[in-house]
DSSP file (Angstrom, degrees, kcal/mol; ACC not computed):
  #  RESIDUE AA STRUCTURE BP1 BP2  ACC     N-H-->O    O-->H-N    N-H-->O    O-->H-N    TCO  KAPPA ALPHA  PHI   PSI    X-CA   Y-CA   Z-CA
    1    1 A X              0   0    0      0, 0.0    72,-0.5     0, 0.0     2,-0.3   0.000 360.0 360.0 360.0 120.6   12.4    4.9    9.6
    2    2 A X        -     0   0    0     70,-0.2     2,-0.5    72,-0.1    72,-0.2  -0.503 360.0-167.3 -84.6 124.5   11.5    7.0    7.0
    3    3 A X  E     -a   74   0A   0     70,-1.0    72,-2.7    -2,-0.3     2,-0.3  -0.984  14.7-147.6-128.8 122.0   10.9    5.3    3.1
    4    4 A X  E     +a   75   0A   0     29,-0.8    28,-1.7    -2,-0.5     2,-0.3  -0.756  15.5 179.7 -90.8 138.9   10.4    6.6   -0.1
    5    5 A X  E     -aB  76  31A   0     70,-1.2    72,-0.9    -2,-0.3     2,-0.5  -0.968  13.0-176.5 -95.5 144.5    8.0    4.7   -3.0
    6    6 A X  E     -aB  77  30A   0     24,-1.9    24,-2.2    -2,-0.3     2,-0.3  -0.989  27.9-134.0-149.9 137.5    7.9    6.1   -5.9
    7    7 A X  E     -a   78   0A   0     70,-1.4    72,-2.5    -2,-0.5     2,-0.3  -0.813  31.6-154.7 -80.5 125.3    5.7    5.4   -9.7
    8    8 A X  E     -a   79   0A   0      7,-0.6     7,-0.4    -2,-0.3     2,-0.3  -0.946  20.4-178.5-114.8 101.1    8.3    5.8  -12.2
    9    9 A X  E     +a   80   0A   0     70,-1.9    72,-1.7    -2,-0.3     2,-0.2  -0.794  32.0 176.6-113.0 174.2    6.9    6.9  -15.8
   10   10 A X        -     0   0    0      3,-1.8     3,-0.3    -2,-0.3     2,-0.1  -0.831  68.0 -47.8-152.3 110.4    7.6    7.7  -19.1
   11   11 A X  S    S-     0   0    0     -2,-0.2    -1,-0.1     1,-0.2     0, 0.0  -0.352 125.7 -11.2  58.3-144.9    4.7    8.5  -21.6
   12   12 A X  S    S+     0   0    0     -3,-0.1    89,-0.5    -2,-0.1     2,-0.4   0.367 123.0  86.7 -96.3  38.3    2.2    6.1  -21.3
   13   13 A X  E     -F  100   0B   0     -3,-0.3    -3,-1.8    87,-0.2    87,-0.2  -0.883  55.3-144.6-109.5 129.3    4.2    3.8  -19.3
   14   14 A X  E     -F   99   0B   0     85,-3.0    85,-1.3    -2,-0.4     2,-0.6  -0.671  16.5-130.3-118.4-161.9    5.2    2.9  -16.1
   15   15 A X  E     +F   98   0B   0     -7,-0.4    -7,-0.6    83,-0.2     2,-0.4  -0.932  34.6 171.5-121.9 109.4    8.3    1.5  -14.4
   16   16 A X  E     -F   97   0B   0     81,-1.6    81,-2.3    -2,-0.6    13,-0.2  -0.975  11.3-159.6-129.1 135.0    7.5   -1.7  -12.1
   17   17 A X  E     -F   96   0B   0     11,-2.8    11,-0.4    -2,-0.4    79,-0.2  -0.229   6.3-155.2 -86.3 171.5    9.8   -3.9  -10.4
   18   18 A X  E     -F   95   0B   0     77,-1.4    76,-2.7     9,-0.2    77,-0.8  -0.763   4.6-151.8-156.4 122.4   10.0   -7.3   -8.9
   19   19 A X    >   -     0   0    0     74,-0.2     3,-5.1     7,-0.2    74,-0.1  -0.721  30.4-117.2-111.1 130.8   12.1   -9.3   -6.1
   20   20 A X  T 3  S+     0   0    0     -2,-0.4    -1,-0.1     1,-0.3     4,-0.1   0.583 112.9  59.3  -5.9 -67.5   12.8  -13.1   -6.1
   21   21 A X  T 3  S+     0   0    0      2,-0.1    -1,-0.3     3,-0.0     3,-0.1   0.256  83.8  89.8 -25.6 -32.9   11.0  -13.4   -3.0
   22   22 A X  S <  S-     0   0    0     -3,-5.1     2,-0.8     4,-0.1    -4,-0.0  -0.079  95.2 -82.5 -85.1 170.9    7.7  -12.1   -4.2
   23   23 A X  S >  S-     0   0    0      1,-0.1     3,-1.8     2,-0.0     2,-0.4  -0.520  70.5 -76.9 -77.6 124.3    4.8  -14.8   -5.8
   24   24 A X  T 3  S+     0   0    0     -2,-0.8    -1,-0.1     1,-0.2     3,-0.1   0.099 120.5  11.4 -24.1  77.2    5.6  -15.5   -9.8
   25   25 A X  T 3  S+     0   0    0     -2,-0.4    85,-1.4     1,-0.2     2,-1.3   0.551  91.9 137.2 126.9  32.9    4.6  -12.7  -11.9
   26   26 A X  B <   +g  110   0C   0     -3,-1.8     2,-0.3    83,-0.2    -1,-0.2  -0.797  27.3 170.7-100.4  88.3    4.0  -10.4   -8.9
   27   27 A X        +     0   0    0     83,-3.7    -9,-0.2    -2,-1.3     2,-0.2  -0.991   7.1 170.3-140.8 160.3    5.5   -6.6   -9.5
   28   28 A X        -     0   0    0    -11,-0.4   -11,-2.8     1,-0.4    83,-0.0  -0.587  38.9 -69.7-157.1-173.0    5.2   -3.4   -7.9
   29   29 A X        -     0   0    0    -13,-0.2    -1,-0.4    -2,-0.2     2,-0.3  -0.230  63.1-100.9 -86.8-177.7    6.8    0.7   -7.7
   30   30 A X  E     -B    6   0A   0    -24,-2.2   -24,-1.9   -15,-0.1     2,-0.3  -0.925  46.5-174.7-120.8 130.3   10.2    0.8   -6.5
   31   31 A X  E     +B    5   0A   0     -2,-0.3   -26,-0.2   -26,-0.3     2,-0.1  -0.961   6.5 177.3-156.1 136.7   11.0    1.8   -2.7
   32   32 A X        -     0   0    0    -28,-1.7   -28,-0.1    -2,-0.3   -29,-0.1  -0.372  34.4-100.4 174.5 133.5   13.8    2.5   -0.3
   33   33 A X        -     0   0    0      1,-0.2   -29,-0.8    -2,-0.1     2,-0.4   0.437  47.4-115.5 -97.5-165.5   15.2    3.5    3.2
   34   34 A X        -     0   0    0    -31,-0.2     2,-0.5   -32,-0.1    -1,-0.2  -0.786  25.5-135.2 -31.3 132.1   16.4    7.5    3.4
   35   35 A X    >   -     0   0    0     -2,-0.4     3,-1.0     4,-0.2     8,-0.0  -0.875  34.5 -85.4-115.6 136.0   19.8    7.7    4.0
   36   36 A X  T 3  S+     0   0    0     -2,-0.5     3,-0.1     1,-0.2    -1,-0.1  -0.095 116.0  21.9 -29.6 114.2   20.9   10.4    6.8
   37   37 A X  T 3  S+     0   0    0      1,-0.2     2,-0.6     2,-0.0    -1,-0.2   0.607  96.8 119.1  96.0   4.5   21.3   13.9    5.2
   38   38 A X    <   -     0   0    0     -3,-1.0    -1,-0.2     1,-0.3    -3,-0.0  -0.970  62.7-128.7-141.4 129.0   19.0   13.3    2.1
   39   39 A X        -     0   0    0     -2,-0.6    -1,-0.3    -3,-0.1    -4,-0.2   0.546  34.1-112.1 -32.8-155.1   15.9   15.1    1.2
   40   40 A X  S  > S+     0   0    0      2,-0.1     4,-1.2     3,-0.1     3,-0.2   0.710 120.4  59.6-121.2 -50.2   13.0   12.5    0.5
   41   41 A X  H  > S+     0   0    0      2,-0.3     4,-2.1     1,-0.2     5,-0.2   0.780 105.3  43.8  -4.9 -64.8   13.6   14.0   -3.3
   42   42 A X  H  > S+     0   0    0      2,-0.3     4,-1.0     1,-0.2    -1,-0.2   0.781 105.0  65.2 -73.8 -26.9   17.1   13.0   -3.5
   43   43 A X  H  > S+     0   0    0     -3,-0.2     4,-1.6     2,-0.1    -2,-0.3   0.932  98.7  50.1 -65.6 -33.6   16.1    9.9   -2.1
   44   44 A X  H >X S+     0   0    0     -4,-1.2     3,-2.0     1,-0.2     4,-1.6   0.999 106.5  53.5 -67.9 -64.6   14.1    9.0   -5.1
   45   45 A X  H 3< S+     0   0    0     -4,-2.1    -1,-0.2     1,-0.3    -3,-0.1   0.555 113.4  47.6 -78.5   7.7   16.8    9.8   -7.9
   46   46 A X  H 3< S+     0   0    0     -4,-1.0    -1,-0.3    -5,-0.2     4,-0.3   0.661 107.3  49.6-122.4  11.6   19.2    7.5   -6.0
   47   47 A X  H <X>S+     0   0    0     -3,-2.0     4,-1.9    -4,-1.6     5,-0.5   0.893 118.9  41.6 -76.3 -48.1   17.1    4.5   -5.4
   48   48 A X  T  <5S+     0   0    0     -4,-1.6     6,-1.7     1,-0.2     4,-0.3   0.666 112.3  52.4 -78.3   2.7   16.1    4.5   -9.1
   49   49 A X  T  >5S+     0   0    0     -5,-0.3     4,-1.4     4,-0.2    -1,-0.2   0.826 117.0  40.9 -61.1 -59.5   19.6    5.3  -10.2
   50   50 A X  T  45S+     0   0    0     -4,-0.3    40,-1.5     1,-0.2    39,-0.2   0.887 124.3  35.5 -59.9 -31.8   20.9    2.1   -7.9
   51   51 A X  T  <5S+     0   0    0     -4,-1.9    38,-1.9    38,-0.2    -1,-0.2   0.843 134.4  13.3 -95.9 -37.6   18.1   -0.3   -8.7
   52   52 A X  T  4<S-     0   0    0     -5,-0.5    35,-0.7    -4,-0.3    36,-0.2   0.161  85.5-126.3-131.1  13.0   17.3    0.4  -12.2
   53   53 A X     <  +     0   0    0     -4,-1.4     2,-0.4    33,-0.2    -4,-0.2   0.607  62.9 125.1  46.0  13.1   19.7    2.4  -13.7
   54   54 A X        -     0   0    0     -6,-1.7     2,-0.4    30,-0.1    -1,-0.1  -0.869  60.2-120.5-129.7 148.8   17.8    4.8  -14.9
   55   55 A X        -     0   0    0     -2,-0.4    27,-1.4    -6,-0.1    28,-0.5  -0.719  34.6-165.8 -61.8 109.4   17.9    9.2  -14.4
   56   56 A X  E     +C   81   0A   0     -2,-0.4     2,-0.3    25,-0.3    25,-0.2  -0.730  13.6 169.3 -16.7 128.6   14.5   10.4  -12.8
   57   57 A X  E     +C   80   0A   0     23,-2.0    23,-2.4    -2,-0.2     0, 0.0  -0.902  51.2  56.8-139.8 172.3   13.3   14.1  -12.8
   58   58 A X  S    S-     0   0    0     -2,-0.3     2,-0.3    21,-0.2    -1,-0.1   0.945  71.7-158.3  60.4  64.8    9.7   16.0  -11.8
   59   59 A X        -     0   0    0     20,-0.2     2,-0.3    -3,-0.1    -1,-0.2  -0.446  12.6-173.1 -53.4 123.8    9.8   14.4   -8.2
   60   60 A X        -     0   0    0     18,-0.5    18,-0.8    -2,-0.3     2,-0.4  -0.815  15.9-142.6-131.5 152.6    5.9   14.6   -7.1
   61   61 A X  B     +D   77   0A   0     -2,-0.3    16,-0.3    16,-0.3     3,-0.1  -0.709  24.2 172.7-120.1 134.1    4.9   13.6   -3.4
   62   62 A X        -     0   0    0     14,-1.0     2,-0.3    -2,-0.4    15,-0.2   0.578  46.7 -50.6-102.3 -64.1    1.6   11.8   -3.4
   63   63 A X        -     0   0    0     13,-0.2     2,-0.3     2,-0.0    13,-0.3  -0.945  45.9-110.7-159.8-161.9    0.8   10.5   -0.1
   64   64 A X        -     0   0    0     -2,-0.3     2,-0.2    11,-0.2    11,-0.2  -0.850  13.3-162.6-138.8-170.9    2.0    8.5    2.8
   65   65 A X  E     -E   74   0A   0      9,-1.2     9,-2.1    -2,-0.3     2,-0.1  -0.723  25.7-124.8 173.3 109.1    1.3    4.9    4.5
   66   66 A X  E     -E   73   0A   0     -2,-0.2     2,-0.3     7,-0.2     7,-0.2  -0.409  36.0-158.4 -34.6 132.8    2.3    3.7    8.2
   67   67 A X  E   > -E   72   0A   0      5,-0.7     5,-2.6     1,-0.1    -2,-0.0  -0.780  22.5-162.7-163.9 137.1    4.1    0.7    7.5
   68   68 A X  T > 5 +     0   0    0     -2,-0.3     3,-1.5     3,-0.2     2,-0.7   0.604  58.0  99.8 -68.9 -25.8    4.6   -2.0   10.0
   69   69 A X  T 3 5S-     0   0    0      1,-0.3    -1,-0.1     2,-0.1     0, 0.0  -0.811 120.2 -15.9-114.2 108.1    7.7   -4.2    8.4
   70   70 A X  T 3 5S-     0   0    0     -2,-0.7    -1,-0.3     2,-0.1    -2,-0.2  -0.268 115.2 -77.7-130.5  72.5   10.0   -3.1    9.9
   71   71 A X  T < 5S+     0   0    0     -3,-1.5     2,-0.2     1,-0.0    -3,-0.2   0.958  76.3 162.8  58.2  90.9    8.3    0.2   11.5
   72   72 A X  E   < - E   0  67A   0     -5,-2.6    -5,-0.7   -69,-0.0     2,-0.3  -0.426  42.3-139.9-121.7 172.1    8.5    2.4    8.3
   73   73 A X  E     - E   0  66A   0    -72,-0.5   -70,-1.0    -2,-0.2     2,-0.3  -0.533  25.9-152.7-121.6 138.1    6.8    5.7    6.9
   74   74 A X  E     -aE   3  65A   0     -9,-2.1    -9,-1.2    -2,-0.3     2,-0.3  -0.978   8.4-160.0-125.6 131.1    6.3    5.0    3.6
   75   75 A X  E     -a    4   0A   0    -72,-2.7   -70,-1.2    -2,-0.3     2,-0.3  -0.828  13.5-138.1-110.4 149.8    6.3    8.3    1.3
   76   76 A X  E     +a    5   0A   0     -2,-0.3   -14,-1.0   -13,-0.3   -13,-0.2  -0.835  26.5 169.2 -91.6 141.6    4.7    8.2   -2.0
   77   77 A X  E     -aD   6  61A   0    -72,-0.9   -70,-1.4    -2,-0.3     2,-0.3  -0.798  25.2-156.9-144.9 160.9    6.1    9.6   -5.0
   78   78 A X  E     +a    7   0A   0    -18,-0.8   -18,-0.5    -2,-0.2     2,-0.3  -0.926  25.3 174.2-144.7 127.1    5.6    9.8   -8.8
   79   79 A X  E     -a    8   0A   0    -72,-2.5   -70,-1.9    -2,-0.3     2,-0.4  -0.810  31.1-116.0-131.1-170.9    8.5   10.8  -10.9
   80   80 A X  E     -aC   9  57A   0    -23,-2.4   -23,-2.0    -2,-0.3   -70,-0.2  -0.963  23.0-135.6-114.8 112.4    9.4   11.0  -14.5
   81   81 A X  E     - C   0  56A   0    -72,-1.7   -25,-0.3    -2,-0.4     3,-0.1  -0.224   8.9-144.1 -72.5 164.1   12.4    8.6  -16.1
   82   82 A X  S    S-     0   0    0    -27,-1.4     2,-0.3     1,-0.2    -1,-0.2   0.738  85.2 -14.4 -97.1 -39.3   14.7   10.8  -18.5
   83   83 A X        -     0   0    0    -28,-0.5    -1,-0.2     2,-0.1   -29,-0.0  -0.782  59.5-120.0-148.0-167.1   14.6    7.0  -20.6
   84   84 A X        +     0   0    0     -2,-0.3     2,-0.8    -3,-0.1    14,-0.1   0.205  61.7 119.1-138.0  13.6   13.8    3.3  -20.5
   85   85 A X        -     0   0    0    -32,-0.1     2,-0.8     2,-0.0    -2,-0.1  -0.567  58.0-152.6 -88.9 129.5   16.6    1.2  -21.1
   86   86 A X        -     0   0    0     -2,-0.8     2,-0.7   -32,-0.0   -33,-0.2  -0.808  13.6-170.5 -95.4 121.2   16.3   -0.4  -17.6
   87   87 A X        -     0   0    0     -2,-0.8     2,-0.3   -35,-0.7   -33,-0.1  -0.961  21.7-143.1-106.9  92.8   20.2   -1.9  -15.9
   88   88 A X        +     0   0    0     -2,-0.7   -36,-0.2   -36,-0.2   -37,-0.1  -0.603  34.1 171.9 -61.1 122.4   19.2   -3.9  -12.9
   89   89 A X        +     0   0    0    -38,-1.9     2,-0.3    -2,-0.3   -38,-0.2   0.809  55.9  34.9-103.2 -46.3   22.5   -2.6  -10.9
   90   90 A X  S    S-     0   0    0    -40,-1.5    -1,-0.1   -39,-0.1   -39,-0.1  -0.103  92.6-117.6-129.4  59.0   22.4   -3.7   -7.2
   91   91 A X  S    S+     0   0    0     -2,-0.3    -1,-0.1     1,-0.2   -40,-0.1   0.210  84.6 110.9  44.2   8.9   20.8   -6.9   -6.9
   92   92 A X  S    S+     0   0    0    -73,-0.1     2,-0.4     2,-0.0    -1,-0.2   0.749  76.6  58.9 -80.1 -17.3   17.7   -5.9   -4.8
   93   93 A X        -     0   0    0      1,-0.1   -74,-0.2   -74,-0.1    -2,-0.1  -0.892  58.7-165.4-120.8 135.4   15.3   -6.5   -8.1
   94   94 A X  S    S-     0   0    0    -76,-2.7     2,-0.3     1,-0.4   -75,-0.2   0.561  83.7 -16.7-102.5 -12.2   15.1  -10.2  -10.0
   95   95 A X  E     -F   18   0B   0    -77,-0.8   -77,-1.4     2,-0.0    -1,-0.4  -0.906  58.6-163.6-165.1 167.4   13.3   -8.1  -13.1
   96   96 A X  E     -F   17   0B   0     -2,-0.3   -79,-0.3   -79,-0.2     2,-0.3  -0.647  13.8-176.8-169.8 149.4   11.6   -4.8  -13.9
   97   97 A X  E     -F   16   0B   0    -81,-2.3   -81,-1.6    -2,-0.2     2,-0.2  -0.934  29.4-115.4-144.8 133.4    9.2   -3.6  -17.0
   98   98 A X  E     -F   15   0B   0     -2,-0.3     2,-0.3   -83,-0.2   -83,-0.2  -0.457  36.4-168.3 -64.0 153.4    7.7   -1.2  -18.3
   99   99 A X  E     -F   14   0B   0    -85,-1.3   -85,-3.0    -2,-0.2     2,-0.2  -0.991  13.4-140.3-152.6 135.3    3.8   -1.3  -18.5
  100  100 A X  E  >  -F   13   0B   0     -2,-0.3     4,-1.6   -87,-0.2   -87,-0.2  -0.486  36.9-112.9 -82.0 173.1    0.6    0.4  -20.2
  101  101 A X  H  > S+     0   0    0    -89,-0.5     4,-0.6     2,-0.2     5,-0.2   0.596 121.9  53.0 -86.3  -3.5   -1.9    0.8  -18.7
  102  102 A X  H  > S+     0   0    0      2,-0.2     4,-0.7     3,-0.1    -1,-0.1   0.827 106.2  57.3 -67.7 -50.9   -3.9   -1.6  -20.9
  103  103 A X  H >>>S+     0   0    0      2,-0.1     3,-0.6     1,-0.1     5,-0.6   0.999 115.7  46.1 -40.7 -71.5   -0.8   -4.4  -20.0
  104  104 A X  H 3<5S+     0   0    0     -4,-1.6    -2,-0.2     1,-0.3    -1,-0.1   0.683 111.4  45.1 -46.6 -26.5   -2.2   -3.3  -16.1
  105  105 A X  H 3<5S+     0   0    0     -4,-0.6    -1,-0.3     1,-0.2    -2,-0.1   0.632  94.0  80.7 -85.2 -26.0   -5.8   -3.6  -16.5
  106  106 A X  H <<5S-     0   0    0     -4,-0.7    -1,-0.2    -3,-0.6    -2,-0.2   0.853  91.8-136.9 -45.6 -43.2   -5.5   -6.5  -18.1
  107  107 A X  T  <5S+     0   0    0     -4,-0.6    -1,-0.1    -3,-0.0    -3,-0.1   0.537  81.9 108.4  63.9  21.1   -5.1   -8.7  -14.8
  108  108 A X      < +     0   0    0     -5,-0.6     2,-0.2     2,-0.0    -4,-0.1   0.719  63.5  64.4 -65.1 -42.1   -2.5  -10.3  -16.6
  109  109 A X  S    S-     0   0    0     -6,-0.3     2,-0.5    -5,-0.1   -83,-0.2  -0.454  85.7-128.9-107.0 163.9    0.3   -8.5  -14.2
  110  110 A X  B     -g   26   0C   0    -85,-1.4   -83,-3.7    -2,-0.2     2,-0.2  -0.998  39.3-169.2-118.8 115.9    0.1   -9.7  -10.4
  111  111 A X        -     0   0    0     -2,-0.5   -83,-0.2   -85,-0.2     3,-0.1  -0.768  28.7 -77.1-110.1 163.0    0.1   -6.0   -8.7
  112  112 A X        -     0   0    0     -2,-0.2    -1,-0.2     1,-0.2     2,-0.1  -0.066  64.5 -78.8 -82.8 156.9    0.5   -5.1   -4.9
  113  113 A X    >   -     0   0    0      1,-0.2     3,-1.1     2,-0.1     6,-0.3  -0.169  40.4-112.5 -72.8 158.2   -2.5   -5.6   -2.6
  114  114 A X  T 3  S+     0   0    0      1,-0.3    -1,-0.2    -3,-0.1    -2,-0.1   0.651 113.5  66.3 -61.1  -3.2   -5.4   -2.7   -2.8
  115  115 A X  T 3  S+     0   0    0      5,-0.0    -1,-0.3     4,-0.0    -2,-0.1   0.962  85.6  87.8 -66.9 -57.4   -4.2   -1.9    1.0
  116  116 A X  S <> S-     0   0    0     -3,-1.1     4,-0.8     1,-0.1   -49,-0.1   0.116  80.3-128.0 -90.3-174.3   -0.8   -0.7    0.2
  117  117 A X  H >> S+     0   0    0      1,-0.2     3,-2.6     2,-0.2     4,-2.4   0.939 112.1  65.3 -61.6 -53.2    0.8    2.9   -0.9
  118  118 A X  H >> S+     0   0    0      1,-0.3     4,-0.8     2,-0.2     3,-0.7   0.848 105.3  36.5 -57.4 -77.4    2.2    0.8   -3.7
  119  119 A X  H 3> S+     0   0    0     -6,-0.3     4,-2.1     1,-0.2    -1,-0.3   0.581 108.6  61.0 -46.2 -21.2   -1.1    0.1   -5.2
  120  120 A X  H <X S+     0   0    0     -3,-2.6     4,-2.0    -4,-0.8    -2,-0.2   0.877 111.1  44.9 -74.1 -28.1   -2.7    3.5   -4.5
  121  121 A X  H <X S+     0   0    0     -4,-2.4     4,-0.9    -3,-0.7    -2,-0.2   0.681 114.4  48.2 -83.5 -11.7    0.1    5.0   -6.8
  122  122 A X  H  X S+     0   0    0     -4,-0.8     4,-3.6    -5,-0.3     5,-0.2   0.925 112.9  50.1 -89.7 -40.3   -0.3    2.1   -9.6
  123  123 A X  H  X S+     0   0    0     -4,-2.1     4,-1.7     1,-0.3     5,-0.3   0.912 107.2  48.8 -50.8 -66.3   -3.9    2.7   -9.4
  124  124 A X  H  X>S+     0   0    0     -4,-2.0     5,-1.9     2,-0.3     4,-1.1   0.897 115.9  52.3 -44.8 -47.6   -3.7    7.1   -9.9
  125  125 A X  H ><5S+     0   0    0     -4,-0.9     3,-1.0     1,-0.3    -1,-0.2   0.997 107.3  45.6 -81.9 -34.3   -1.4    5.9  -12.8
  126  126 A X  H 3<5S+     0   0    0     -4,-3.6    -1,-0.3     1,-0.3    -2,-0.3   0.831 121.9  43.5 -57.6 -29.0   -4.2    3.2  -14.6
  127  127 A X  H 3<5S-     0   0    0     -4,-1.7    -1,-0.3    -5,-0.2    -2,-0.2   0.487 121.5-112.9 -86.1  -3.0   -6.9    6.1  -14.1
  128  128 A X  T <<5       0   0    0     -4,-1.1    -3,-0.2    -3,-1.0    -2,-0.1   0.654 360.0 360.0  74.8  32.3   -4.8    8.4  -15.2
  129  129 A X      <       0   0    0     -5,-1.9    -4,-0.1    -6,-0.2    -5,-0.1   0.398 360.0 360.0 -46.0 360.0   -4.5   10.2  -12.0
């Protein structure tokens, strides 16, 4: 099943999420399923539409990552938000924040582990990939 992730910024900021579920102060890029009939493109401006309320444009592909739960492709992305007022709309996310990369470096922020796609894309944005 094919999955998009995508690093969402704006200026010297990014866009990270977080779900109940996760360990306390634990956030990460924003990801979800391709629905039959939609690019992997389109799929990023309507996961971050639904989750976050917010308009994406200048869809970038970055890389991919096998991933095993529950037998995924996970596509990497970086896009650009149009703003920042962040709406959590459809309950998948308990928060999400914008972040410098100074906020990131910090070790302050609990970020995904250095295995996944998640991290490769948080990483490119703190170097300034």
């Amino acid at each position: 099943d094919p999955a998009i992730i995508v690093l969402v910024t704006h200026g010297d900021r990014c866009l990270l999420g977080r779900q109940a579920s996760w360990p306390e102060g634990r956030f990460s890029t924003l990801a979800g399923f391709v629905e039959p009939g939609e690019s992997l493109e389109q799929t990023v401006v309507r996961e971050i539409r639904e989750e976050v309320g917010i308009t994406v444009d200048a869809v970038r592909y970055r890389s991919s990552q096998p991933w095993p739960f529950p037998s995924a492709l996970m596509l990497g992305f970086v896009a650009e938000a149009d703003s920042t007022d962040i709406h959590l709309n459809d309950g998948e996310l308990e928060d999400a924040r914008w972040f410098t990369r100074d906020e990131l470096k910090s070790g302050s922020i609990g970020l995904p582990f250095k295995i996944s796609i998640a991290r490769r894309l948080v990483d490119h944005f703190i170097n300034g990939d």
